[in-house]
Backbone as CSV, one residue per row, in Angstrom:
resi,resn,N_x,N_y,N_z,CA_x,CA_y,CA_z,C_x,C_y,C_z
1,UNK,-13.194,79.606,157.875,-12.292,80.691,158.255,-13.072,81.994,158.350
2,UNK,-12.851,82.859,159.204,-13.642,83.876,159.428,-12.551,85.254,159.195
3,UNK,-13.195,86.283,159.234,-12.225,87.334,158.881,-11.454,88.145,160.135
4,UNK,-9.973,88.596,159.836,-9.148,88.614,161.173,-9.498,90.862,160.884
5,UNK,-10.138,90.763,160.125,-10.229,92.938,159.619,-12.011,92.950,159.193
6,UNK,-12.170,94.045,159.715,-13.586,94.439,159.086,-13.532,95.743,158.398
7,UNK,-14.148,96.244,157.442,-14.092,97.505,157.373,-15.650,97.905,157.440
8,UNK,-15.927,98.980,158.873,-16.835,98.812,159.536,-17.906,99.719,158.831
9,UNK,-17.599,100.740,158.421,-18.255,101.845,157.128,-17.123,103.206,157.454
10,UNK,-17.738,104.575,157.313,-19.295,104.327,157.083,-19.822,104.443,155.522
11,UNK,-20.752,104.713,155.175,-21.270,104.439,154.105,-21.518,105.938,153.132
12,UNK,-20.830,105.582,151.988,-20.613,106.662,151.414,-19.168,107.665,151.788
13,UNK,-18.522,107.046,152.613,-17.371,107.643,152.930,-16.379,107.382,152.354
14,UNK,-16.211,106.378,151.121,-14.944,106.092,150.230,-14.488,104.840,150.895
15,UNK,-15.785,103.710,151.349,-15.319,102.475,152.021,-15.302,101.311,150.682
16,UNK,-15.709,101.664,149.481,-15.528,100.823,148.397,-14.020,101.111,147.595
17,UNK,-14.034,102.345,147.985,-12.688,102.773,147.671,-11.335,101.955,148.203
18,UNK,-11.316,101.786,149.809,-10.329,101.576,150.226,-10.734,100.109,150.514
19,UNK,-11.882,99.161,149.781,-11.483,97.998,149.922,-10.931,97.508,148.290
20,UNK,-11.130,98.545,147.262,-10.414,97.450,146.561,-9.352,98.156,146.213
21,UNK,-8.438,99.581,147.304,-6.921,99.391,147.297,-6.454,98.181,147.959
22,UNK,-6.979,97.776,149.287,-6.497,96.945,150.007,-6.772,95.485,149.309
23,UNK,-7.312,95.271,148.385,-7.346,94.183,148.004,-6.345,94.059,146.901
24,UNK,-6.200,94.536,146.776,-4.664,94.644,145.319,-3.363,93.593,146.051
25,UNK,-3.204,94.345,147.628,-2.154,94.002,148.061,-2.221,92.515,148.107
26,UNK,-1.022,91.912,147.668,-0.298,90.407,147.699,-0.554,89.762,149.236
27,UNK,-0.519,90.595,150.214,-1.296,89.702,151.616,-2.359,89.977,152.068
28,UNK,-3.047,90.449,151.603,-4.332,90.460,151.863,-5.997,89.781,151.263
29,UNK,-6.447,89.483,151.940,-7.849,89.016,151.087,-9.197,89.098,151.106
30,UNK,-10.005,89.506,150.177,-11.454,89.943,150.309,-12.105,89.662,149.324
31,UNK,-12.801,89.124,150.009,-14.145,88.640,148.869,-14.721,89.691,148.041
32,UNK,-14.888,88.858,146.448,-15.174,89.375,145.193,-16.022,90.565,145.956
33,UNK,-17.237,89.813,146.903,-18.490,90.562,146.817,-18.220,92.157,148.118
34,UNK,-18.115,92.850,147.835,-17.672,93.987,148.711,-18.537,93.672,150.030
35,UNK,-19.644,94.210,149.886,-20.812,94.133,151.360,-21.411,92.689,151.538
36,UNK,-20.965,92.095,152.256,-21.501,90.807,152.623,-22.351,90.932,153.445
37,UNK,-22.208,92.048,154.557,-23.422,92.164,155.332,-24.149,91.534,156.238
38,UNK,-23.179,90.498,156.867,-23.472,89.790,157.488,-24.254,89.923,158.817
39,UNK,-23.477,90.709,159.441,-23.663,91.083,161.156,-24.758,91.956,161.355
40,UNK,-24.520,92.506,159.481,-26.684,93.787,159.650,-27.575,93.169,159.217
41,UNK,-27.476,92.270,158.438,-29.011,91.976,157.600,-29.019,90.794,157.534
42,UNK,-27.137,89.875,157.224,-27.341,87.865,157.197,-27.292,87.316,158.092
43,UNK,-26.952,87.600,159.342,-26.406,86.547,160.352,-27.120,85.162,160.788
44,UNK,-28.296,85.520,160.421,-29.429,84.358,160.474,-29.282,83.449,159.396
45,UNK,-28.241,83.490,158.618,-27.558,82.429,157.478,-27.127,81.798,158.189
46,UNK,-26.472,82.194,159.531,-25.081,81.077,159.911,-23.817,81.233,159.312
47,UNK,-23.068,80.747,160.485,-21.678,80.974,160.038,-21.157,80.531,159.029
48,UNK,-21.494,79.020,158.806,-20.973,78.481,157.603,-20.971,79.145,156.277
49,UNK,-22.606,80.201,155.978,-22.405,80.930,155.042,-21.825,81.805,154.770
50,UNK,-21.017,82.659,155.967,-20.062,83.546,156.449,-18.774,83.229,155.709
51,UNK,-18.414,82.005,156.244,-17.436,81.893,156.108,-16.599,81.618,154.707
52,UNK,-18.069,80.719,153.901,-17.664,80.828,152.524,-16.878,81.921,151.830
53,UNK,-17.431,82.636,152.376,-17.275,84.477,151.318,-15.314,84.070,151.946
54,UNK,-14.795,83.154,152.785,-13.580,84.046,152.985,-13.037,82.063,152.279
55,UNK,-13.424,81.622,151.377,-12.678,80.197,150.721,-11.319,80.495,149.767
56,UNK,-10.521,79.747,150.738,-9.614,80.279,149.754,-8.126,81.300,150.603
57,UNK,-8.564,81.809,151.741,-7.723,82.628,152.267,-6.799,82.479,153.363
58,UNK,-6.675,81.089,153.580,-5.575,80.123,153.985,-4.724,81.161,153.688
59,UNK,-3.864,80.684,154.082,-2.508,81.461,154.040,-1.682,83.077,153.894
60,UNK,-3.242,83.521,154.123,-3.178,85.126,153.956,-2.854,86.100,155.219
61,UNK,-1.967,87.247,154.985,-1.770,87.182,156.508,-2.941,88.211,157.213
62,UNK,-3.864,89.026,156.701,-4.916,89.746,156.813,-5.914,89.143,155.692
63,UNK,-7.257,89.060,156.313,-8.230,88.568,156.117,-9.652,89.429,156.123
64,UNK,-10.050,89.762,155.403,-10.913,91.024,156.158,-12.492,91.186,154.638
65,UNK,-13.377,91.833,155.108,-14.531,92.246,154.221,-14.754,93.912,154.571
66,UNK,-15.909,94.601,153.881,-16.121,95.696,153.792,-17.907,95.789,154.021
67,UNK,-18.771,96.074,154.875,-19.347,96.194,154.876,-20.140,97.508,155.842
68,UNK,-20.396,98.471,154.885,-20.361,100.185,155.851,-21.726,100.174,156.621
69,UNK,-22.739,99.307,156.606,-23.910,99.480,157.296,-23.646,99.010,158.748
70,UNK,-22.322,98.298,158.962,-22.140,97.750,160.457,-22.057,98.779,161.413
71,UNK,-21.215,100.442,161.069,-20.983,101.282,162.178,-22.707,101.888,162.180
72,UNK,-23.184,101.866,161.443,-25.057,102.408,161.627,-25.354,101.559,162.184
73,UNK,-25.699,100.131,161.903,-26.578,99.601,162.560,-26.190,99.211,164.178
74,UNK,-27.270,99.704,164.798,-26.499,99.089,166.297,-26.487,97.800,166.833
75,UNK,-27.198,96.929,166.026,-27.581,95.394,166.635,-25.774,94.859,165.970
76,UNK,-25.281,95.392,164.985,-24.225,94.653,164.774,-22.880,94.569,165.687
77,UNK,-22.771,95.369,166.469,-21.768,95.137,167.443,-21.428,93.654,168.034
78,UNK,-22.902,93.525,168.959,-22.745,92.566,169.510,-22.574,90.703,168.660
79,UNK,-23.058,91.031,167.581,-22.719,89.704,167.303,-21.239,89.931,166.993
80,UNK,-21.123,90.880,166.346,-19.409,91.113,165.794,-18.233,90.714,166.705
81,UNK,-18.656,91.060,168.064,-17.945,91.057,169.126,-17.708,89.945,169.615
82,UNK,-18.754,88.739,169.572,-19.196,87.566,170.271,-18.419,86.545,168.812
83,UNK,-18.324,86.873,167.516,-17.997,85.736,166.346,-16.606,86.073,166.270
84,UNK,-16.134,87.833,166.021,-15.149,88.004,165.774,-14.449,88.793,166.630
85,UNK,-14.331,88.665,168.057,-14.042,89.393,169.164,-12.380,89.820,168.882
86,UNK,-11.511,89.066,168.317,-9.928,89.820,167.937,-9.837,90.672,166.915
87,UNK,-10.695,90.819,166.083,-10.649,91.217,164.594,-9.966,92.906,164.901
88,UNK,-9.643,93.396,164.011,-9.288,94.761,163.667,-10.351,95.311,162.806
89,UNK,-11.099,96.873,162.723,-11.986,97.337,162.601,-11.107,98.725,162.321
90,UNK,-11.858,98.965,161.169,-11.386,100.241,160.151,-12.253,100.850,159.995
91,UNK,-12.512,102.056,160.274,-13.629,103.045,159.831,-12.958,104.031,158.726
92,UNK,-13.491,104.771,157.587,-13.124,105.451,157.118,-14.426,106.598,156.982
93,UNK,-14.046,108.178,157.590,-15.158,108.700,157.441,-15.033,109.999,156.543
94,UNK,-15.928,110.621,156.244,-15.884,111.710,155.249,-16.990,112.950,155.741
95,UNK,-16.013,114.016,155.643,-16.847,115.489,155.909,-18.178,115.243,155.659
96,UNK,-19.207,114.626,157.040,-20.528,114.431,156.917,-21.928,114.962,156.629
97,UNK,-21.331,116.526,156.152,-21.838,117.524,155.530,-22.272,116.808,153.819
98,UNK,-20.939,116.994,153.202,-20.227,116.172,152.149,-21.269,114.312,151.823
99,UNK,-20.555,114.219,153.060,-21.066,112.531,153.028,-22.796,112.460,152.902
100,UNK,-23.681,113.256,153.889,-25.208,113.292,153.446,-25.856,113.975,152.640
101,UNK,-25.011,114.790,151.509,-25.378,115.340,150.401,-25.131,113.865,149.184
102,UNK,-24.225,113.336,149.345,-23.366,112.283,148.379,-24.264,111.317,148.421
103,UNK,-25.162,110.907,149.760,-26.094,109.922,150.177,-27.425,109.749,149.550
104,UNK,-27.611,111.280,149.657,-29.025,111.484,149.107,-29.555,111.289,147.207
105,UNK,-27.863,111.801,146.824,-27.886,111.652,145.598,-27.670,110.357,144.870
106,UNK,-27.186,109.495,145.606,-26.455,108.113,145.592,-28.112,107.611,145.738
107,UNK,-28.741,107.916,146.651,-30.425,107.340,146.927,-31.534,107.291,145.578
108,UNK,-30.947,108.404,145.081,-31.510,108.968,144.244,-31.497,107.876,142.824
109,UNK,-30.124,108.040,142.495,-29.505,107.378,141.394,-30.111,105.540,141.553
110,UNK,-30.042,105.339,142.563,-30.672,103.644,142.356,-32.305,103.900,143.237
111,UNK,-33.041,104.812,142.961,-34.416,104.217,142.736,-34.602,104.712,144.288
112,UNK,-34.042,104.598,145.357,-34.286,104.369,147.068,-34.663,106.109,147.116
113,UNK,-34.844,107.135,146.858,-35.425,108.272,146.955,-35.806,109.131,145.937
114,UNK,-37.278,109.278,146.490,-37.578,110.048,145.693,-37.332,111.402,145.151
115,UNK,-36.846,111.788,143.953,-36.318,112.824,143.526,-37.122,114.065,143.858
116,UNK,-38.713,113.960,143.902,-39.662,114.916,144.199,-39.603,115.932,145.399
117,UNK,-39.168,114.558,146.123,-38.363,115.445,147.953,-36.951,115.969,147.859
118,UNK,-36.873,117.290,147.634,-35.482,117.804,148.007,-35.039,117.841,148.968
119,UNK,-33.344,118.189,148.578,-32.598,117.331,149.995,-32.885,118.288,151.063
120,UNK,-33.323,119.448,150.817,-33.631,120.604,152.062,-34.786,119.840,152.942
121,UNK,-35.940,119.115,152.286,-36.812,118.444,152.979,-36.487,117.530,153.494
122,UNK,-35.375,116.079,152.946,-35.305,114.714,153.177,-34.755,115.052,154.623
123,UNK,-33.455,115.710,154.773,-32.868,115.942,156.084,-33.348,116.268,156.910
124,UNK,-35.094,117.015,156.943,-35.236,117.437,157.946,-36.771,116.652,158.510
125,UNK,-36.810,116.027,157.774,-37.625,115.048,158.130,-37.508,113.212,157.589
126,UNK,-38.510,112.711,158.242,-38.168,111.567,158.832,-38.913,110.216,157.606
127,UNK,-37.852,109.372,156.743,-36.821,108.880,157.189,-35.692,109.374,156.776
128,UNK,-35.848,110.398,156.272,-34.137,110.970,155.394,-33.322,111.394,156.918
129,UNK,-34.340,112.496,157.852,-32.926,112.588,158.784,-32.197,111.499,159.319
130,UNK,-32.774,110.319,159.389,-32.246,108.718,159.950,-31.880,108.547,158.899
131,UNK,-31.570,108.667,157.706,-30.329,108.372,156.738,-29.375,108.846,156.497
132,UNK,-29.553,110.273,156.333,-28.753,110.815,156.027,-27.825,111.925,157.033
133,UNK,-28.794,112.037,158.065,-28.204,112.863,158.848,-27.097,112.297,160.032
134,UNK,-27.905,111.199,160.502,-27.719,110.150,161.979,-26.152,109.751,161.527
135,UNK,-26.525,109.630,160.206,-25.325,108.345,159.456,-24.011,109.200,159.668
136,UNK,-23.910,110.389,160.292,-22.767,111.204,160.264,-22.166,111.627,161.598
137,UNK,-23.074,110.694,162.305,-22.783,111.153,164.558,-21.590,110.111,164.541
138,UNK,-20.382,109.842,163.606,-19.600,109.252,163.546,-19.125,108.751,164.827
139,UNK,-18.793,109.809,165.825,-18.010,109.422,166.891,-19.277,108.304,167.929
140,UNK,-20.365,109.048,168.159,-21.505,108.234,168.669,-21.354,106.315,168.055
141,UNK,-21.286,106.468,166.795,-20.966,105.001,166.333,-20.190,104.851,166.970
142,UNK,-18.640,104.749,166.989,-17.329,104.297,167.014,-17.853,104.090,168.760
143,UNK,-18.229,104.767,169.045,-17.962,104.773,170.922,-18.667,103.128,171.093
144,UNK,-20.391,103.163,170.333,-20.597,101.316,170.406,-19.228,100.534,170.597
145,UNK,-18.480,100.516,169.129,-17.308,99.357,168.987,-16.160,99.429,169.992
146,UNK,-16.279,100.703,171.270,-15.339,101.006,171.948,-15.252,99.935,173.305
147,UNK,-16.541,99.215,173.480,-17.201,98.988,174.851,-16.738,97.590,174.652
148,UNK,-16.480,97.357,173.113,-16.088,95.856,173.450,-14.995,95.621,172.405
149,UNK,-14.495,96.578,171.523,-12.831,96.303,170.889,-11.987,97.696,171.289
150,UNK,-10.692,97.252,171.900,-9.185,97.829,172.506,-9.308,98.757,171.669
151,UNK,-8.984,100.681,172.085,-8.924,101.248,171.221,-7.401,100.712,169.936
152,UNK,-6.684,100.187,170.408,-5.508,99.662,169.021,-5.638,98.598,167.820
153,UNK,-7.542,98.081,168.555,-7.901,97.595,167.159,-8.824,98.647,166.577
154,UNK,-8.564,99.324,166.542,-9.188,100.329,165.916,-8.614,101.342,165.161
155,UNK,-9.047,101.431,164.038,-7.937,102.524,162.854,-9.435,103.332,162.246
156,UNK,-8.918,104.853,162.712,-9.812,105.697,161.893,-8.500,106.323,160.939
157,UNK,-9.877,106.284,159.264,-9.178,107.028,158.457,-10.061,107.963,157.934
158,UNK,-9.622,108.958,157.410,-10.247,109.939,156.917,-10.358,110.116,155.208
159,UNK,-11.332,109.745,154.536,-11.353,110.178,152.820,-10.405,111.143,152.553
160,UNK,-10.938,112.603,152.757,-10.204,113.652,152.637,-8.484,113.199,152.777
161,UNK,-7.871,112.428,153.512,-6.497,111.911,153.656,-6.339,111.134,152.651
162,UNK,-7.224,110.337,151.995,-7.076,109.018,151.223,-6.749,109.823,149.864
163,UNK,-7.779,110.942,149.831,-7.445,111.658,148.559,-6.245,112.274,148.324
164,UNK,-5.689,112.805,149.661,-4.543,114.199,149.231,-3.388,113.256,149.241
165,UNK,-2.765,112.153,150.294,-1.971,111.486,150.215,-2.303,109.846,150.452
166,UNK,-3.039,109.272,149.403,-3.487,108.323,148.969,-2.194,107.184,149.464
167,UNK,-0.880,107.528,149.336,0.206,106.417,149.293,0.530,106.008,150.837
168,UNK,0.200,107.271,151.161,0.890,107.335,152.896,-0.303,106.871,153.710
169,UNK,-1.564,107.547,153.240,-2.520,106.277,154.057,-2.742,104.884,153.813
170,UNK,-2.610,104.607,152.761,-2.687,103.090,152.586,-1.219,102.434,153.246
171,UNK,-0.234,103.344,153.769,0.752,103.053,154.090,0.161,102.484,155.630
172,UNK,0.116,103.744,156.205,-0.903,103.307,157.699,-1.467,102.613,157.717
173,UNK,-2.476,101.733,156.701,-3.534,100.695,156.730,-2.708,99.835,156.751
174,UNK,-1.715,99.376,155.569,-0.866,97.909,155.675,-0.525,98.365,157.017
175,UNK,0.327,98.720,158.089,0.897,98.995,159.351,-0.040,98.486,160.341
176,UNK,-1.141,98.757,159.875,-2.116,98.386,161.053,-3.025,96.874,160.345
177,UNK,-2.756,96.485,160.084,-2.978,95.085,159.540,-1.835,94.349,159.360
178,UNK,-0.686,94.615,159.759,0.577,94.218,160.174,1.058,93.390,158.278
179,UNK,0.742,93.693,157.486,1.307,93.055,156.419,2.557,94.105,155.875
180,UNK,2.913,94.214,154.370,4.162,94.666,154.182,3.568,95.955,153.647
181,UNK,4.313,97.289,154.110,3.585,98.403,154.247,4.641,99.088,152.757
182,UNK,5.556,98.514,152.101,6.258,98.755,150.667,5.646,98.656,149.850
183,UNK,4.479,98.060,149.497,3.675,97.911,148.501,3.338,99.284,148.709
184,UNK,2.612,99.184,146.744,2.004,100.648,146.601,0.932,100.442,145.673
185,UNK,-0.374,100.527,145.867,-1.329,100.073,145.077,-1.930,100.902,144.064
186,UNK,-2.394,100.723,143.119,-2.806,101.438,141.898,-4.126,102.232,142.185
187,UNK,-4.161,103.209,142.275,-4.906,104.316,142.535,-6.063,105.344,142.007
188,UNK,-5.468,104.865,140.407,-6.104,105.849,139.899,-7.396,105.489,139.251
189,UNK,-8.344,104.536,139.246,-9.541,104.098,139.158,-10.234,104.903,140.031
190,UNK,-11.616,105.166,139.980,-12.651,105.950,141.095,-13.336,104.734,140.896
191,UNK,-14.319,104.800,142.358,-15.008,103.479,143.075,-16.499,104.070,143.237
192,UNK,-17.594,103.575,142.891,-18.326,103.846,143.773,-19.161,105.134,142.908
193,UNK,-18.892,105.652,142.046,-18.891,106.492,141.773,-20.558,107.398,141.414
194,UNK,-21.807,108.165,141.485,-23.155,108.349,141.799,-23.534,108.805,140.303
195,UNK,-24.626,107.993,139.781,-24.620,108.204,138.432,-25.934,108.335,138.337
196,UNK,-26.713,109.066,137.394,-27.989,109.516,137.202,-28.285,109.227,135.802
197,UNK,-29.697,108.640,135.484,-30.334,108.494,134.627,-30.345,109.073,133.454
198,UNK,-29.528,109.100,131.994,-29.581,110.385,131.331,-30.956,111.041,130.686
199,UNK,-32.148,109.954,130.790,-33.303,110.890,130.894,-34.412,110.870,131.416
200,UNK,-35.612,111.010,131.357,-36.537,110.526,132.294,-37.063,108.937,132.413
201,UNK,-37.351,108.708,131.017,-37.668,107.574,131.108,-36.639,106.315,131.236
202,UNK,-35.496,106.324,131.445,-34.982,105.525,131.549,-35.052,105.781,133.292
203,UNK,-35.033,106.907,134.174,-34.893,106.698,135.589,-36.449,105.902,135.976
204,UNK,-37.203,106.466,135.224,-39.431,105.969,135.536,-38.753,104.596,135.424
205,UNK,-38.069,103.560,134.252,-37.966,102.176,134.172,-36.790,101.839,135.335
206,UNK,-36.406,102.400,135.400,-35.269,101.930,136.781,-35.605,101.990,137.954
207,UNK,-36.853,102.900,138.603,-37.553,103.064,139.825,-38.413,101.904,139.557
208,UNK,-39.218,101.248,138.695,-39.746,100.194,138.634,-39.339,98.843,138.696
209,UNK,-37.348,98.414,138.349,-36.752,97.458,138.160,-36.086,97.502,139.843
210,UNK,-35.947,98.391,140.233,-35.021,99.056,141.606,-35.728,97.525,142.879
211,UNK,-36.979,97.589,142.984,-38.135,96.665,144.607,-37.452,95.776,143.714
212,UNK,-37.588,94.943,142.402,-37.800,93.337,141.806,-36.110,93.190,142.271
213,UNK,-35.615,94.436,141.895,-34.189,93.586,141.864,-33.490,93.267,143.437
214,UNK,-33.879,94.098,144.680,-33.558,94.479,146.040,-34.144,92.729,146.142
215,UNK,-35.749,92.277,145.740,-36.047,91.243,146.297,-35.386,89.306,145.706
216,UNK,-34.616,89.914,144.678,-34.623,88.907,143.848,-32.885,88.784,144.745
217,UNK,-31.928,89.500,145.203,-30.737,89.515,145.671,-30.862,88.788,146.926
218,UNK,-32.209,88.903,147.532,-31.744,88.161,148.823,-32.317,86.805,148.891
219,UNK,-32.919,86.476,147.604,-33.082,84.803,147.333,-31.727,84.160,146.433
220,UNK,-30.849,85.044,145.924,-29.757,84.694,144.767,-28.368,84.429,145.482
221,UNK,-27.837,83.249,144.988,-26.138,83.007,145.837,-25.133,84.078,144.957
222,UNK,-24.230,84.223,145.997,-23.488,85.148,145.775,-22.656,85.311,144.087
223,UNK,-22.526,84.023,144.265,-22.159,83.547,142.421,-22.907,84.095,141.308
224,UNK,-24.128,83.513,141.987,-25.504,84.013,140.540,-25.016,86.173,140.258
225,UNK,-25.167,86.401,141.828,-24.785,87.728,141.674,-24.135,88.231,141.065
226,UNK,-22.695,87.647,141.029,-21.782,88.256,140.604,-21.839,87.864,138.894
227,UNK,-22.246,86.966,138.055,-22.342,87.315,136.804,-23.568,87.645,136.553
228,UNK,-25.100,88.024,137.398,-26.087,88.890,136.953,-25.000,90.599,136.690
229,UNK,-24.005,90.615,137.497,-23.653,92.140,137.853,-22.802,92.552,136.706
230,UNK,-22.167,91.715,136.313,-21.686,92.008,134.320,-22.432,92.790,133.759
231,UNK,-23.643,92.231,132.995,-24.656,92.565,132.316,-25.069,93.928,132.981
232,UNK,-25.797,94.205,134.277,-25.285,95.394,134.368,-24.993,96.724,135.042
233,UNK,-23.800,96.380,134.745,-22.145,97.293,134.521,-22.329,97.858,133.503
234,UNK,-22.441,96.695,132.131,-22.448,97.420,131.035,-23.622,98.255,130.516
235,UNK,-24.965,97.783,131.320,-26.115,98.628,130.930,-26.430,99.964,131.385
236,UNK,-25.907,100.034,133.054,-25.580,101.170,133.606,-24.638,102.266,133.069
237,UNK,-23.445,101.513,132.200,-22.557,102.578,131.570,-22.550,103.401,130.651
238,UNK,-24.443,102.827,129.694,-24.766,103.057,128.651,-25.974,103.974,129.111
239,UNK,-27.031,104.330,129.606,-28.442,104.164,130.139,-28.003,105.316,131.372
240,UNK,-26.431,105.601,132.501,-26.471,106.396,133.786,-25.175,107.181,132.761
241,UNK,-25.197,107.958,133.316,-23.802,109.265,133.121,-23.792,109.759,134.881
242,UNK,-22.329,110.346,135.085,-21.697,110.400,136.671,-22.177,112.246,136.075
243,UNK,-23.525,112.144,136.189,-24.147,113.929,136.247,-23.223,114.343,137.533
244,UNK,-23.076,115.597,137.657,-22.694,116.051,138.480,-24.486,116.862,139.580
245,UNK,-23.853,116.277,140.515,-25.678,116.882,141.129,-25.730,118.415,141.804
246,UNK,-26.703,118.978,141.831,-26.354,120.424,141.809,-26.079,121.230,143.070
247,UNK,-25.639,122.565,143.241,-24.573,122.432,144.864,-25.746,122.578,145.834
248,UNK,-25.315,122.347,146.868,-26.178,122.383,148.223,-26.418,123.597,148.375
249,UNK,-27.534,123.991,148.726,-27.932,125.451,149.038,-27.291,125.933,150.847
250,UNK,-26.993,127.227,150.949,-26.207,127.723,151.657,-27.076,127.219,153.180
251,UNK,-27.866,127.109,153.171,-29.200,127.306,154.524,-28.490,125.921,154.749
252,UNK,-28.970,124.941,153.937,-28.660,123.198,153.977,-27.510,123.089,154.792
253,UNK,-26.532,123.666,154.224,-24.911,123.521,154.883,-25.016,124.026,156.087
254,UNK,-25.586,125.250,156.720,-25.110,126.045,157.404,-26.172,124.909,158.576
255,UNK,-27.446,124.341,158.446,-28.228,123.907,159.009,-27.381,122.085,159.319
256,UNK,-26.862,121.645,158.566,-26.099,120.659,158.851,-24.942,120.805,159.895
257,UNK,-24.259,121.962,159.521,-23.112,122.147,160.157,-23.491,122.236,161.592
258,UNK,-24.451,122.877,162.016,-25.455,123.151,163.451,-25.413,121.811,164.061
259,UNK,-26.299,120.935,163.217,-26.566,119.636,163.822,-25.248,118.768,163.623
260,UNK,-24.022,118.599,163.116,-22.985,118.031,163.119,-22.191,118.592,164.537
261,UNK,-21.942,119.831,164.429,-21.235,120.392,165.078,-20.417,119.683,166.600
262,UNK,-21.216,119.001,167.224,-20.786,118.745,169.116,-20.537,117.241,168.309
263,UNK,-21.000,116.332,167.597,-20.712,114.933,167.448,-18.831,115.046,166.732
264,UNK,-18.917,116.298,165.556,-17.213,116.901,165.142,-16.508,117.346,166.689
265,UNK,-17.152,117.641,167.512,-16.151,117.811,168.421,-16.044,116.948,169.224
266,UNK,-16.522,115.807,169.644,-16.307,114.649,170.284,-15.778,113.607,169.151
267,UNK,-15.614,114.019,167.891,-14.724,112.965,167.103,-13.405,113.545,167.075
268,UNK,-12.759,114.904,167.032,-11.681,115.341,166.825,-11.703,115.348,168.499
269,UNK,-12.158,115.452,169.570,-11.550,114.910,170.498,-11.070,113.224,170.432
270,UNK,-11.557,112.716,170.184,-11.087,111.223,169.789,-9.989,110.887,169.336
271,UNK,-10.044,111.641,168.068,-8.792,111.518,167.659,-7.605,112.549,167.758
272,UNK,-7.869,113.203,168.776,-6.507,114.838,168.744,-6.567,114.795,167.670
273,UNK,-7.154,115.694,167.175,-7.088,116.006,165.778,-8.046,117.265,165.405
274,UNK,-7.493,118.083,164.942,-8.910,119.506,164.150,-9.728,118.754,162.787
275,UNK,-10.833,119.096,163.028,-11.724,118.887,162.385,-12.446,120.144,161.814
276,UNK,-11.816,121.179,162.052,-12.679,122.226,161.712,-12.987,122.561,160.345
277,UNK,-11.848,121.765,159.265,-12.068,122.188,157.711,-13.094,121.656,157.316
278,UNK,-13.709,120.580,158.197,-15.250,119.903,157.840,-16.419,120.909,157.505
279,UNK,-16.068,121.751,158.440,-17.416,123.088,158.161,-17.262,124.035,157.190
């Protein structure tokens, strides 16, 4: 069985968030493992391994996974299109100002950037602007998934919405996954959440555990994963604290907002919609 919903990213936009509201709901179903990742990094598994991740979801009336590297990467369209050509595709995006500050620090916290490069540098050079910056030409993505899925399989949501009226967008999501839009899912957990080392030497031993563990995940079945990921949960809860990271300097913003600027106005053309509180 393959999945009839994707949630396409993007990443860092509150897409862990809104897969495990949507997984609460009584018709819906998604595998334990959030990013399966198929269409960016597994597809050379084969379907059969695909399809595992969805055992079990017989009788469900939406079917769907979460994986935010699909609207970045561009090779994933086309298989997406060619395996799961009916599917429904959810983007959820976030003030990309916001979103490549959240990125960098999120990079930070598991080992993938170096703390030495500040974010005034990472963005403006190369590979941080291809992470952190690119990852925010939102509408440029979406236009890929346009060429080959109906704009009505397509649902953009916005974080900023998820936050202020959390009930009424998840209302819109059941609606557009056609299940029962009366449910009301439990909310008040945070997902995802960017946590920093509480001192040095515990981040020096975590930049060293960070390559063994990236290489040891893509020889390990999804099972092994999921009870290596117990152990730690609880070590991370002890060893990271959710630091708050410190504010973006005024130049950063004002220099983002520049380079965001025409991709925000070809997304709020997209969607009739103002976008201007983004800046």
């Amino acid at each position: 069985m393959l999945p009839n919903f994707i949630i396409c990213g993007a990443q860092k936009g509150g897409t862990t968030s809104l897969y495990h509201y949507l997984r609460q709901h009584p018709e819906i179903f998604m595998p334990e493992e959030k990013e399966v990742d198929f269409f960016a990094n597994n597809i050379e598994k084969g379907v059969a391994w695909y399809e595992a991740f969805f055992e079990g979801a017989e009788g469900y009336g939406a079917v769907g996974e979460a994986s935010p590297n699909y609207m970045w990467r561009e090779e994933t369209v086309d298989g997406m299109s060619k395996m799961v050509p009916d599917a429904r595709l959810i983007f959820i995006l976030r003030n990309p100002i916001r979103r490549a500050y959240s990125n960098y620090w999120f990079n930070v916290s598991r080992g993938l950037q170096r703390v030495q490069m500040p974010f005034s540098q990472a963005i403006r050079e190369e590979p941080g602007y291809r992470n952190y910056v690119t990852k925010g030409f939102y509408y440029e993505q979406i236009a890929r998934f346009l060429k080959h899925y109906p704009r009505e399989k397509i649902l953009v949501v916005l974080l900023e919405d998820l936050l202020k009226n959390p009930e009424e967008t998840m209302k819109n999501c059941y609606q557009f996954l056609g299940v029962n839009t009366a449910f009301i899912p439990s909310l008040g957990e945070k997902h995802n959440v960017t946590v920093l080392p509480k001192n040095r030497l515990v981040f020096m031993a975590f930049n060293l555990w960070v390559p063994i563990r990236r290489a040891l995940s893509k020889i390990t079945p999804p099972q092994v994963r999921r009870v290596i990921g117990m152990p730690r949960t609880w070590i991370r809860a002890r060893l990271f604290s959710q630091a708050k990271p410190p504010s973006m300097a005024e130049t950063d913003r004002v220099w983002l907002a520049e380079a965001f600027a025409e991709h925000n106005r070809q997304l709020s053309q997209f969607l009739n919609r103002d976008l201007s509180f983004w800046n």
